[in-house]
N, C-alpha and C positions, 0 to 999 in steps of 0.2 A: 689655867685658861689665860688667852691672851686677854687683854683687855680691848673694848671697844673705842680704840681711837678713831678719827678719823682725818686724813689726808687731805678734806675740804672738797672732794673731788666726791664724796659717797664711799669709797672705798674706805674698808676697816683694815687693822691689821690678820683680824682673824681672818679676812675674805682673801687676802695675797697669801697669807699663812696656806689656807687650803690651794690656792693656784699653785702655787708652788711645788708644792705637796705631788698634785697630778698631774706635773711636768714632771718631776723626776719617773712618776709610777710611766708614764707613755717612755720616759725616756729607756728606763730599765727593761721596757717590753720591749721595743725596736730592737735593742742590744741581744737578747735574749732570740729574738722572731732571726734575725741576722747572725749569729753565732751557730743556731740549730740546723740552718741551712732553709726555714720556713718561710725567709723575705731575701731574698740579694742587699747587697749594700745601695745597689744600684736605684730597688725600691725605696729602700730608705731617703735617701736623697733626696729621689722625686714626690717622696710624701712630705719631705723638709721644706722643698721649695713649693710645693704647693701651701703650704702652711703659712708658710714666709711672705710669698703674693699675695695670699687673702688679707693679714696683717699688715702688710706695705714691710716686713722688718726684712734682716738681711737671712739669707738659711747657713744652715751650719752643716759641717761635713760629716759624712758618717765615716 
């Protein structure tokens, strides 16, 4: 188990541990939704930069 540090911000490490965690699991879906022919890449994108706006971050390419 990781231990309960904290960052001073409230966040632990166990709590980025698990974000972490289910960025890769959404990542490996998109990849998986986009290889089967189930999303275009096209979708992909436009769910990246939708994601990206809500965040204020930069989106990334599929």
């Amino acid at each position: 188990m990781i231990p309960e540090v904290s960052n001073g911000e409230g966040d632990t490490a166990e709590e980025r541990g698990e974000v972490h965690f289910l960025a890769a699991i959404v990542d490996e879906l998109i990849r998986r939704l986009v290889h089967t022919g189930a999303m275009t890449q096209g979708d992909a994108n436009a769910i990246e930069s939708a994601v990206a706006d809500r965040l204020g971050t930069s989106p990334r390419a599929w």
